[in-house]
C-alpha positions in Angstrom: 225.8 188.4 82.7 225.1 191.7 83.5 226.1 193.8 86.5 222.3 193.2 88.2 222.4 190.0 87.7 226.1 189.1 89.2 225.1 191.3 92.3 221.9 189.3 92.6 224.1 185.8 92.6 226.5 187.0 94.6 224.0 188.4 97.4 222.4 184.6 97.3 225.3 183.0 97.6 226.5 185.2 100.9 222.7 184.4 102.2 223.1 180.4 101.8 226.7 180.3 103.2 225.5 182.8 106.1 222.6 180.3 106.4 225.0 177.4 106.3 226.9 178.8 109.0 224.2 179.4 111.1 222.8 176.1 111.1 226.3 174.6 112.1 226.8 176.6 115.0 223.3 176.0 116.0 223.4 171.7 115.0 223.4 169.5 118.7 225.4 166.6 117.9 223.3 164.9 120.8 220.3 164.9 118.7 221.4 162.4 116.9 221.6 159.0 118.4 223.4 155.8 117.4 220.7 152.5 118.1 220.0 152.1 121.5 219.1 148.4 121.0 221.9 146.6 118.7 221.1 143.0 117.8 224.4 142.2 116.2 226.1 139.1 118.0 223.2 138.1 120.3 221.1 135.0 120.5 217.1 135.0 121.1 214.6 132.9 122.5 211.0 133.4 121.0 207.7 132.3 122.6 204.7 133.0 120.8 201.1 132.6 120.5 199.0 132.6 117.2 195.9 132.4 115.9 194.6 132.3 112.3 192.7 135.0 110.2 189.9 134.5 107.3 188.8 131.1 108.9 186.9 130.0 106.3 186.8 126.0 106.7 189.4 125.5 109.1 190.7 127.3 112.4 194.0 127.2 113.6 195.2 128.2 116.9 199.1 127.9 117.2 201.7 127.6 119.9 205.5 127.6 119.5 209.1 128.9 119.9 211.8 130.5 118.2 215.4 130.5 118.5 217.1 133.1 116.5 221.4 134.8 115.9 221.7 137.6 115.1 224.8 137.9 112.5 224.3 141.5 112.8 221.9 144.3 113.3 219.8 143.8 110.5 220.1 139.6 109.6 219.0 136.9 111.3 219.0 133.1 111.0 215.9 131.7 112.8 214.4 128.4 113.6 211.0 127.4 114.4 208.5 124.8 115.9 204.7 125.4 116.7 202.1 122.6 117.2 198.5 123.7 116.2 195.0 123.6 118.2 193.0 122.7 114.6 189.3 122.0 113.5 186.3 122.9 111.3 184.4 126.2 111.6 180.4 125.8 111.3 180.9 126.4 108.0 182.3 123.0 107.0 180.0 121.2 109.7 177.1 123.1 108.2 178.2 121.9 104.5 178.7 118.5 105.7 175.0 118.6 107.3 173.4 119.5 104.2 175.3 116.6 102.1 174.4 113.9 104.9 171.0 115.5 104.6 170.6 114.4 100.9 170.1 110.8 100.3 172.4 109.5 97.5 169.9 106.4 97.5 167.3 108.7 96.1 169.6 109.9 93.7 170.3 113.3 95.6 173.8 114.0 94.7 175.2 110.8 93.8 178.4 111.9 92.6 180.0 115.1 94.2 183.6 116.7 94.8 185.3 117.0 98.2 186.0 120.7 99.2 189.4 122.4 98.9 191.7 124.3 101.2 190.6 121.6 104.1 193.9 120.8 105.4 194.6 122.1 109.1 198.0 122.7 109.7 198.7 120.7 112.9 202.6 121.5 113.7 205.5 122.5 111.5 209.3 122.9 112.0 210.6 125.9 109.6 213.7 127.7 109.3 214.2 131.0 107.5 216.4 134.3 107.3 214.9 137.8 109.4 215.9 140.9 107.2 215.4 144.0 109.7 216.4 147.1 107.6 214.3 149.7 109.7 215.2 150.9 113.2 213.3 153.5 114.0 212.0 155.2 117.6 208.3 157.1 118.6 208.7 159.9 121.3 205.3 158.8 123.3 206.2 161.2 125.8 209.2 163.8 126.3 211.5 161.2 128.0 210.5 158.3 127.0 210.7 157.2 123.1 209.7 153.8 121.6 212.8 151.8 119.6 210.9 150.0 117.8 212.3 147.6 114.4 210.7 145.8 111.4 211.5 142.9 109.4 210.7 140.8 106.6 211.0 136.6 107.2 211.5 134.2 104.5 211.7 130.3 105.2 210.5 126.8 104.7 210.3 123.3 106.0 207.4 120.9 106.8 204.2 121.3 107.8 202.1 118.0 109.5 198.9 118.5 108.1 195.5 116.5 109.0 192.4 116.2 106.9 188.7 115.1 107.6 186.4 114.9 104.8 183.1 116.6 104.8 182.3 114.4 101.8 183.8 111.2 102.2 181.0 109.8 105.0 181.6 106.1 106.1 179.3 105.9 109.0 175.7 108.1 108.2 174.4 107.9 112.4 171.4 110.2 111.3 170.5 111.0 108.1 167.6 113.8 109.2 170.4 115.3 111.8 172.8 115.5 109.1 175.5 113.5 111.3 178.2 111.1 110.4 180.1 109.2 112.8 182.9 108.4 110.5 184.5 110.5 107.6 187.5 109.9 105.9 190.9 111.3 108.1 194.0 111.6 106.3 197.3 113.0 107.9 200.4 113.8 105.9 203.8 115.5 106.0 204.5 118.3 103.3 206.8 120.9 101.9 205.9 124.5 103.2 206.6 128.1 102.4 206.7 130.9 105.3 207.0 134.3 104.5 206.6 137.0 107.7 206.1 140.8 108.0 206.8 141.8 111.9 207.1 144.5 114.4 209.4 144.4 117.5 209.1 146.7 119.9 211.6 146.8 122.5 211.2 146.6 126.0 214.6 146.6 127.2 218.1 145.3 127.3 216.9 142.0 127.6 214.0 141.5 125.7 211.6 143.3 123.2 208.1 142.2 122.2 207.3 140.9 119.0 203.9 141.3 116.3 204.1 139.2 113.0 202.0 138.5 110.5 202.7 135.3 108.9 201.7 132.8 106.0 202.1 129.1 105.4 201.9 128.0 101.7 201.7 124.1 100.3 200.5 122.1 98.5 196.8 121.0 98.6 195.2 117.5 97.8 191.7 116.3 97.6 189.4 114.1 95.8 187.0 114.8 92.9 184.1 112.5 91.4 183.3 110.9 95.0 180.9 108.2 95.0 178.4 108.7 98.0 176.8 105.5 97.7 180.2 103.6 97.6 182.0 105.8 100.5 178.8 105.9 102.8 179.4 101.5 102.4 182.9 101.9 103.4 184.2 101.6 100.2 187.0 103.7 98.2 185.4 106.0 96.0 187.2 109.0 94.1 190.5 110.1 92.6 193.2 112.6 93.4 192.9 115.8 91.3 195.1 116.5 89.0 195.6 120.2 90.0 194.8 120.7 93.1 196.4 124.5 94.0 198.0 126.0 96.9 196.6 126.0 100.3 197.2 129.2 102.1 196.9 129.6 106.2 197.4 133.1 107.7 198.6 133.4 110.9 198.5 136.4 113.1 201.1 136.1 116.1 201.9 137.6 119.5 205.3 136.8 121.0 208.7 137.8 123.3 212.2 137.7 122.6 214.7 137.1 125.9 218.0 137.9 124.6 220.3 135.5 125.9 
């Protein structure tokens, strides 16, 4: 190395440690904050309200509570129960209509398939672990920040699920109207899946307000090759297909957690 070159390093290095030192005598240790909210040890009581999204054939509105301990800041072991306001949208009357519509007598659709993804998800009891690995805060105004935290939620338990076919007729009051006065209900009790992205937002020592996005997963079940002739005279028509998927309800949902 020549002798430019070593004075050039050198004058660098006195630059950074000048800058160095600076910045140290000018760092605020009160600018840096420890969590103004911490979780770890406390106990929560969760309300909430929910309503489903993409409601295709079914509609789901949902009411239920949480109870929740936090084994520290960032996990949680939580425990759920909602019961479900369920029903068809137009669109499943409306298919139902058309099929009533259309006389198997006449030979109008004799044979058909009932419709998927048909279950409504009437209550369910889950439990599940809250991972929470961002705390975070939004100055909305000089004085005033926003603690806010995220999490990710991954359970399971059972869902009660009911069922009413827009196929399966037993009871045809009008055949021009396209209404039947009897179709075949089925209820059940099955395995589900709940994963959970949310957003608290806390409003004080107390309590914090809570925005989740959450999904249901199990098991559908419905019948294929469905006689309309033989259902629409009461009988038993149909078989259970042999691959029937995964039914999928999304839920968003508005709630409050009292810290207890």
């Amino acid at each position: 190395m020549d002798l430019r070159a070593a004075t050039v390093v050198m004058g660098i290095a006195v630059l950074l440690g000048g800058a160095n030192a600076s910045a140290q005598e000018g760092f605020d240790p009160t600018a840096v904050r420890h969590r103004l909210f911490d979780m770890q040890g406390t106990l929560e009581v969760e309300p909430f309200l929910g309503t489903q999204l993409f409601q295709r054939l079914t509609h789901d509105q949902m009411v239920g509570v949480g109870l929740a301990y936090n084994f520290v800041d960032s996990f949680a072991l939580e425990v759920r129960a909602a019961y479900g306001f369920t029903g068809h949208t137009g669109l499943a009357d409306q298919i139902e209509q058309q099929l009533i519509q259309r006389n198997p007598g006449d030979g109008d659709l004799t044979t058909v398939d009932d419709l998927s993804d048909l279950w409504e998800l009437r209550a369910n009891a889950i439990a599940g672990l809250r991972w929470a690995p961002v705390y975070g805060k939004v100055a909305l105004f000089a004085e005033t920040p926003l603690h806010f935290q995220t999490y990710l939620w991954l359970g399971g338990g059972v869902g009660f699920l009911h069922r009413q076919s827009v196929v399966l007729c037993h009871q045809v009051t009008s055949r021009e109207l396209g209404s039947c006065g009897a179709e075949l209900d089925e209820t059940r009790a099955a395995p589900v899946v709940s994963v959970a992205l949310g957003l608290r937002i806390f409003a004080g020592k107390s309590g914090s307000a809570l925005l989740e996005l959450r999904s249901f997963v199990f098991k559908d079940r419905y019948r294929i090759n469905v006689d309309r002739s033989v259902a629409e005279a009461g009988g038993s028509t149909g078989t259970l297909t042999g691959s029937p998927g995964l039914t999928q309800v999304l839920m968003i949902n508005l709630g409050y957690s009292f810290e207890l």
